[in-house]
Legacy VTK file of the C-alpha trace (Angstrom):
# vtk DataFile Version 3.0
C-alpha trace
ASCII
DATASET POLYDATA
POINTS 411 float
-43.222 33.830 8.763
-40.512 34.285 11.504
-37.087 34.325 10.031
-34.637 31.543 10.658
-31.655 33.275 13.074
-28.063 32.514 11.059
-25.339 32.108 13.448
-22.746 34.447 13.708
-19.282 32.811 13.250
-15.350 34.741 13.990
-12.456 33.217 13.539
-9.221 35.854 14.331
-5.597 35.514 15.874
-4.242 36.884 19.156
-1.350 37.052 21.036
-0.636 35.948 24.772
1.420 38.965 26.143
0.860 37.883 29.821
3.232 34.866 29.087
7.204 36.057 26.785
9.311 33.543 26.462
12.826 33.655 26.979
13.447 34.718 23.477
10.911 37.565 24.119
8.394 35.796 21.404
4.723 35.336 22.541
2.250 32.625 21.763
-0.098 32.869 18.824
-3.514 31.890 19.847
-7.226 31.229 18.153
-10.374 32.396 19.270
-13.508 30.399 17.550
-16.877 33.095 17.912
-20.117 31.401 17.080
-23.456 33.466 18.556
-21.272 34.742 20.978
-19.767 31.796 21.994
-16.006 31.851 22.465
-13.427 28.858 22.104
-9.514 29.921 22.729
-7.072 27.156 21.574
-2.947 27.558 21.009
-1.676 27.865 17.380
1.590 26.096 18.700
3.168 29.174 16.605
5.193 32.138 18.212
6.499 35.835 17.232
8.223 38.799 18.853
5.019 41.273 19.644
6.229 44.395 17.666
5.580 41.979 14.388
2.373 41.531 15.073
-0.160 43.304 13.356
-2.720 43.995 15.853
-5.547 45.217 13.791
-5.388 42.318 10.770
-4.394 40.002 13.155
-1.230 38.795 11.274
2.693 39.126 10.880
3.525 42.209 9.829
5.774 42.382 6.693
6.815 40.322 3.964
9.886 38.257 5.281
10.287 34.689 4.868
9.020 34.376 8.698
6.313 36.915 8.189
5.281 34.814 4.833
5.207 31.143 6.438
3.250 32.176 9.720
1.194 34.386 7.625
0.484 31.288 5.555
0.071 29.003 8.423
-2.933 30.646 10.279
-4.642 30.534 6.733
-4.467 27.423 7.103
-5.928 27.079 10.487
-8.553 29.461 9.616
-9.459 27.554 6.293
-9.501 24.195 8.074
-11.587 25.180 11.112
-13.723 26.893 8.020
-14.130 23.693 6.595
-14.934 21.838 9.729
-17.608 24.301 10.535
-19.240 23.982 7.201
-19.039 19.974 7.706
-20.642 20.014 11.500
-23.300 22.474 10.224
-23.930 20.481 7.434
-24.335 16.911 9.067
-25.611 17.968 12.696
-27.332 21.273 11.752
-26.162 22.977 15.568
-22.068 24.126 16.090
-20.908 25.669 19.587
-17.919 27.365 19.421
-16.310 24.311 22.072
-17.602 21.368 19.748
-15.544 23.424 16.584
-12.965 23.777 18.570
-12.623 20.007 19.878
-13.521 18.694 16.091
-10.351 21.200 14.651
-7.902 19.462 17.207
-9.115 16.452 17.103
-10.460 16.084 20.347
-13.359 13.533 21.078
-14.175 10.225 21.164
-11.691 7.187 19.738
-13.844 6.563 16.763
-13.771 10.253 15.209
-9.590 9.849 15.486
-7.786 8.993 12.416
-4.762 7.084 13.994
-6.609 5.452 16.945
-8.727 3.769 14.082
-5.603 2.827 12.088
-3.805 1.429 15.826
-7.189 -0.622 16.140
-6.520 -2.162 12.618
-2.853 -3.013 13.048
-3.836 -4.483 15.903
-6.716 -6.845 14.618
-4.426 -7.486 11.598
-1.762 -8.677 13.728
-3.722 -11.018 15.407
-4.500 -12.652 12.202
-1.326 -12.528 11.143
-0.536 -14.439 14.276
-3.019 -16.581 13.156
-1.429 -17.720 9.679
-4.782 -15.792 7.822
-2.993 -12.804 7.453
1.093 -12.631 5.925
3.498 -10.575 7.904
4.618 -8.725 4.247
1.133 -7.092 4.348
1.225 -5.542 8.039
4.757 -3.972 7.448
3.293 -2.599 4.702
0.571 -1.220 6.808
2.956 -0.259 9.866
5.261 1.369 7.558
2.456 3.494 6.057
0.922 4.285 9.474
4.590 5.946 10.489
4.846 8.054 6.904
1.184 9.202 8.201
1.687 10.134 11.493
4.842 11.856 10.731
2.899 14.250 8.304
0.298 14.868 10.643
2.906 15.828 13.367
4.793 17.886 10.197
1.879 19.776 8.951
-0.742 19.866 11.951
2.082 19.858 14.627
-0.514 17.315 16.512
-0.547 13.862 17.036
-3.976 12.754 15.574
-6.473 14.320 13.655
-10.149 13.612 13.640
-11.633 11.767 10.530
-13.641 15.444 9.806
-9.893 16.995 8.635
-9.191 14.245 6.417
-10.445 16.492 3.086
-9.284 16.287 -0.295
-6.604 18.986 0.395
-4.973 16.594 3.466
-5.068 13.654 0.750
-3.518 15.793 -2.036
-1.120 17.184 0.852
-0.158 13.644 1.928
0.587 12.466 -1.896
2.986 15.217 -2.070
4.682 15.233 1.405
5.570 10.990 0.190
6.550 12.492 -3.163
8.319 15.422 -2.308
9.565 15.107 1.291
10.095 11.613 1.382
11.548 10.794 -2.005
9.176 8.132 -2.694
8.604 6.856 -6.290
5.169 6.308 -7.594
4.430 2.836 -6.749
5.693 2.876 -2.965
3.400 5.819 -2.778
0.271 3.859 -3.731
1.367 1.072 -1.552
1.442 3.874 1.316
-1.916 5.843 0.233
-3.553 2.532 0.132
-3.882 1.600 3.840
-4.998 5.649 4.107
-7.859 4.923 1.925
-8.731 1.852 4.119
-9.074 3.635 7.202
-11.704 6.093 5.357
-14.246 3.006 4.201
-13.696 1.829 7.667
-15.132 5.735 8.989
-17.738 5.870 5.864
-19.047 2.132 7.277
-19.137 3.434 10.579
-20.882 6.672 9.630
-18.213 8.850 11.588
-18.070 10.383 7.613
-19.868 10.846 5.232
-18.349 11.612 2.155
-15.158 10.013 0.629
-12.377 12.493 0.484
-10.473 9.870 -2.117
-13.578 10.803 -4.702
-11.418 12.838 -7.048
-7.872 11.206 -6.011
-6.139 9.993 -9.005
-3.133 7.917 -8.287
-2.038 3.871 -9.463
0.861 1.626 -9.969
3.174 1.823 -12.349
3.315 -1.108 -14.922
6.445 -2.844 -14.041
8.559 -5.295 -15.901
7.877 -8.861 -15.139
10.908 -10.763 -14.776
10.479 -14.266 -16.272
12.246 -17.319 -17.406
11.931 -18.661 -20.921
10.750 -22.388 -21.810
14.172 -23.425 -22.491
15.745 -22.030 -19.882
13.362 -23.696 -17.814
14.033 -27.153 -19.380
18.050 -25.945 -18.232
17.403 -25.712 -14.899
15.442 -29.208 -15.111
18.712 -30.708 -16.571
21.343 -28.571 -14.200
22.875 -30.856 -11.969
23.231 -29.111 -8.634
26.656 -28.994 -6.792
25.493 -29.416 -3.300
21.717 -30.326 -1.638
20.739 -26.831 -0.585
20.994 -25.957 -4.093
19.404 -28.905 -5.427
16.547 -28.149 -2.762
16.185 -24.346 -4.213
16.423 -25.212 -8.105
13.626 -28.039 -6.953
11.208 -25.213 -5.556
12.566 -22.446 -7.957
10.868 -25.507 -10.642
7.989 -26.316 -8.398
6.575 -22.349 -8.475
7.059 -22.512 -12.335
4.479 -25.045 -12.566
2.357 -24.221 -10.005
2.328 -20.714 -9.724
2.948 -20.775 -6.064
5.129 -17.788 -4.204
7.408 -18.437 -1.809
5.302 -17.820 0.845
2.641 -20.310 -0.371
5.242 -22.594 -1.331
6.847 -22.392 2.441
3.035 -22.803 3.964
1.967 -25.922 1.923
0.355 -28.624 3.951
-0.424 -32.087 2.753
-3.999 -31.044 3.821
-3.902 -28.754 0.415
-2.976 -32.121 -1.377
-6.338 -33.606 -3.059
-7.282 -36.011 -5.310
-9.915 -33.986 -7.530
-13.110 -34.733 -9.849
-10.905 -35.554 -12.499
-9.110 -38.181 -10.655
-5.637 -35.719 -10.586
-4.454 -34.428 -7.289
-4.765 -30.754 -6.733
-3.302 -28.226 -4.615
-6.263 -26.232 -2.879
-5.614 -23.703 -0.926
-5.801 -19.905 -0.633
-3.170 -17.437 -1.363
-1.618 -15.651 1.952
-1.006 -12.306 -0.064
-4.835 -11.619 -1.025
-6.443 -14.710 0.721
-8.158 -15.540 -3.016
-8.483 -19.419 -3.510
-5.960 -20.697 -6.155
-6.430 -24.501 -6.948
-3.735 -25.945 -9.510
-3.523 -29.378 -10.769
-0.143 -30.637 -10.679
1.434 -31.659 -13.327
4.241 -34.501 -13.405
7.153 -32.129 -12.389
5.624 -30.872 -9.662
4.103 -34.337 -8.053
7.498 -35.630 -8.927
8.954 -33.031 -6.591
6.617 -33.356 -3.694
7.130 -37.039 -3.771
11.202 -36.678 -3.675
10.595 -34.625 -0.221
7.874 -36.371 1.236
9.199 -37.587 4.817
11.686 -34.308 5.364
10.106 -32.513 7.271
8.708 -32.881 10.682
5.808 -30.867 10.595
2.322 -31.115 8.151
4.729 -29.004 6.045
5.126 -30.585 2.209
9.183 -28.914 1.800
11.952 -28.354 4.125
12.130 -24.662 2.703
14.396 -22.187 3.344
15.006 -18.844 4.325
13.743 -16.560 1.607
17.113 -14.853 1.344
18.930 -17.676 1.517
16.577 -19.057 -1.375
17.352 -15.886 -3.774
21.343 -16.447 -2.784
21.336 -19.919 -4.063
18.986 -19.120 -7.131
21.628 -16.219 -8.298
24.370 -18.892 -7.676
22.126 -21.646 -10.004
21.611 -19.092 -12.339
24.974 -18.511 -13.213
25.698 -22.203 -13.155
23.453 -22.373 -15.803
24.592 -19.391 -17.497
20.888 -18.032 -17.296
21.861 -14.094 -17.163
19.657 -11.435 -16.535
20.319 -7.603 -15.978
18.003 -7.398 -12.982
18.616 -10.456 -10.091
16.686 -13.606 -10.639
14.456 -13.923 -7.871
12.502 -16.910 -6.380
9.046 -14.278 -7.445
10.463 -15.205 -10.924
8.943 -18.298 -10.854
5.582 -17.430 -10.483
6.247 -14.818 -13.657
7.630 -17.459 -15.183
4.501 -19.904 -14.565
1.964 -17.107 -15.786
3.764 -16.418 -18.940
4.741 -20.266 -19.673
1.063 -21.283 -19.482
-0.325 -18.563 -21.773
2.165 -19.188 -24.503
1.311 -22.941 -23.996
-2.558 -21.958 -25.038
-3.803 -22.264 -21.255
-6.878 -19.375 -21.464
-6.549 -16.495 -19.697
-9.214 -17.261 -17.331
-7.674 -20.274 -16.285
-4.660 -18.906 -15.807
-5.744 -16.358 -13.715
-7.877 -18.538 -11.126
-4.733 -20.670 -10.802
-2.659 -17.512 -9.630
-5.016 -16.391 -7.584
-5.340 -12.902 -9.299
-8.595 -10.589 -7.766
-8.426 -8.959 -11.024
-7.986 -10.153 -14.180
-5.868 -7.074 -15.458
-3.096 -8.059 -13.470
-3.024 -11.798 -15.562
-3.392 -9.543 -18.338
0.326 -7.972 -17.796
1.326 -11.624 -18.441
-0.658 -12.525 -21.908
0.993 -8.674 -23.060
4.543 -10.256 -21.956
3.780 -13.012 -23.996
2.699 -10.746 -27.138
6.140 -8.965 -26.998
7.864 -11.983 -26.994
5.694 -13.749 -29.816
6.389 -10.339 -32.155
10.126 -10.764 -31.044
10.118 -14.555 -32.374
8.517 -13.165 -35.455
11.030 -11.043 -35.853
13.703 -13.516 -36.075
11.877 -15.697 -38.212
11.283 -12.788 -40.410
14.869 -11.857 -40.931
15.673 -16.179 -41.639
13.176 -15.881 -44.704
13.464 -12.478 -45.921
15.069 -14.116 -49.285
12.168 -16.552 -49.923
10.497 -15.276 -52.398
6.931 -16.427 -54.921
7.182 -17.344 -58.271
LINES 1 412
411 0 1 2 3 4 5 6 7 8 9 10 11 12 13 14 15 16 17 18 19 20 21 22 23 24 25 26 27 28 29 30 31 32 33 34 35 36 37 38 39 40 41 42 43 44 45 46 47 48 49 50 51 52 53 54 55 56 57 58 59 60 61 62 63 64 65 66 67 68 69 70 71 72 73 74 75 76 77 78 79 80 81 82 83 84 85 86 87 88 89 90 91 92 93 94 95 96 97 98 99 100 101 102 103 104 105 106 107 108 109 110 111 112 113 114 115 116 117 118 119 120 121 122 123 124 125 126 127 128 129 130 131 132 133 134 135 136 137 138 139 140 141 142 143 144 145 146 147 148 149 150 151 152 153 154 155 156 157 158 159 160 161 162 163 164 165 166 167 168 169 170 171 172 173 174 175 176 177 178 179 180 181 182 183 184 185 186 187 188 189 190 191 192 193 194 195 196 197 198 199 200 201 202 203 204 205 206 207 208 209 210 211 212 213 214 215 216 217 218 219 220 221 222 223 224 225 226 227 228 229 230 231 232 233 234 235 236 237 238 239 240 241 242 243 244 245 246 247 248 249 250 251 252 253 254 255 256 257 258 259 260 261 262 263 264 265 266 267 268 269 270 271 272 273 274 275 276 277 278 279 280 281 282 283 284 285 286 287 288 289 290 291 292 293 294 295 296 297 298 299 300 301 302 303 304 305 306 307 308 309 310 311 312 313 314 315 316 317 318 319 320 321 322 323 324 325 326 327 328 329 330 331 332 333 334 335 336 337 338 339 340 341 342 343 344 345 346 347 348 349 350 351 352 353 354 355 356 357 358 359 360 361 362 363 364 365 366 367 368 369 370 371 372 373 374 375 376 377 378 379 380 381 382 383 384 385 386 387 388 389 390 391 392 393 394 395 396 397 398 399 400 401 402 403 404 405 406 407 408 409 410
């Protein structure tokens, strides 16, 4: 049997004498060697040509210099490594040009990491434009695009990579980069790795990869505290008496989202399209939520019919409420607030209402099911932060009532 050939495969450092700079340091360059084949590409590193080891190709000496370039072509060599090992495995054939093109990232739109993501801000702005899509969510995703193409520039001193160099180590690298670098705390980092993670089932789907370099990534959010009003401080703000008609306006929607469940943003986008008489003869509000586009249909209670009947005729648009700014919302609920002597040590926020709806509702006996289709929750856990607020506060009322008959006592 004739043996298979194996293909011979170099990777090694050089300088570019022909070409000091002014500082008298020379160019670092690569040379890729596969069955002969040779590939020369530019480190983008430089050093004075008396430190260079000529033999090892590598900085001489142990200085700080010497130790980071040292460092940096091991990582070049281990990446084009990698990549060669990846092409080999998936195509079988690797010329010393196509390992050199796949290291820099060179090659057709689809295999580039950032011209995908540009696509997908760009599709997700049109549906933002569109009203399908919220403007909160693509900020989130332009935001995250700039913390990722700043770490490719700081780490691969390129402008793209191709979707072959996004490993495990570049995900790992990029957690700690937001962490370390950047300052970020754990949740903001999710938020950021999240759109990262998007772009690779968009590459998997399109079979420019093959593997999912997220596999082994372990990373979530933080449980956060929910801040919420309680049932009496609800039936406060139903009694305040507000000093001018902005406020009144706020305090009516601030009430509306307590018993509907509805963010600002859905609040702000209500039609009377979504207004419908149901099965059960009730009207309903149907329509989907503009944060995960999940349907959430609510029956409204009296309150909140009440209130959509007191600003029918207000606006003129299909809107259902004249509503304000979002800021301007949160600056009149921390003014109501203390009207009301409702005090909090975090702000009161219109987002509070929507807390406030989940954990009303549970303590009222609503199922947690129920509950959660009316919030429009993907996941059930996340309605299940609610029912555990709810717990706390049941074993806190316990409490109380614990300490008031401590003295009863059996015959």
């Amino acid at each position: 049997m004739e043996k298979v050939k194996r293909s011979t495969f170099k990777v090694l450092f050089y300088l570019k004498k022909n070409a000091p700079k002014k500082n008298g340091k020379v160019a670092i360059m690569g040379r890729i060697t596969i069955d002969n084949q040779v590939a020369q590409f530019s480190t983008k590193l430089e050093i004075l040509p008396q430190k260079w080891d000529l033999k090892y190709g590598r900085v001489i000496g142990k200085t700080e210099e010497a130790t980071q370039l040292n460092h940096k072509l091991e990582e070049i060599r281990s990446r084009i490594i990698t990549h060669y090992e990846e092409l080999m495995k998936y195509e079988g054939v690797v010329t010393a040009q196509k390992l050199k093109t796949t290291f820099l990232g060179i090659g057709v739109i689809e295999d580039s990491l950032l011209k995908v993501y540009e696509k997908f801000k760009e599709d997700f702005a049109l549906m933002v434009e569109k009203g399908v899509r919220s403007w909160r969510t693509l900020n989130k995703y332009k935001n995250a695009y700039t913390h990722l193409s700043e770490f490719i520039q700081y780490k691969y001193r390129k402008s793209d990579i191709s979707f072959k160099e996004l490993t495990e180590d570049f995900i790992n690298e990029f957690d700690f980069y937001l962490r370390v670098n950047k300052a970020l705390a754990q949740n903001t980092i999710w938020v950021y790795m999240m759109p990262l993670c998007k772009m690779v089932e968009i590459a998997i789907d399109k079979g420019i990869i093959h593997r999912n370099p997220f596999k082994n990534y372990t990373n979530s959010m933080e449980e956060k505290d929910r801040g919420y009003l309680l049932r009496e401080e609800v039936e406060t703000l139903l009694q305040y008496h507000p000093k001018s008609a902005s406020i009144e306006l706020v305090r009516d929607l601030f009430v509306f989202s307590c018993f509907t469940g509805f963010s600002y943003i859905d609040i702000k986008q209500l039609k009377k399209s979504h207004l419908q008489s149901f099965f059960d003869g009730n009207k309903w509000l149907i329509k989907r939520r503009q944060k995960s586009d999940v349907p959430c249909n609510v029956r409204l209670l009296d309150i909140a019919e009440k209130i959509i009947e007191k600003y029918e005729g207000t606006t003129r648009t299909e809107a259902l409420f004249p509503t304000p700014s979002n800021a301007n919302c949160n600056l009149l609920i921390k003014k109501m607030m203390k009207d009301c002597n409702i005090i909090r040590e975090k702000p009161i926020s219109f987002h509070w209402a929507r807390h406030t709806f989940g954990t009303l509702f549970l303590t009222e006996g609503v199922p947690l099911e129920s509950v959660s289709k009316m919030m429009g929750h993907k996941n059930i856990k996340t309605t299940q932060i609610y029912a555990k607020i709810t717990n706390e506060k049941i074993s806190k009322d316990m409490e109380i009532a614990a300490e008031r008959l401590k003295n009863l006592k059996i015959g």
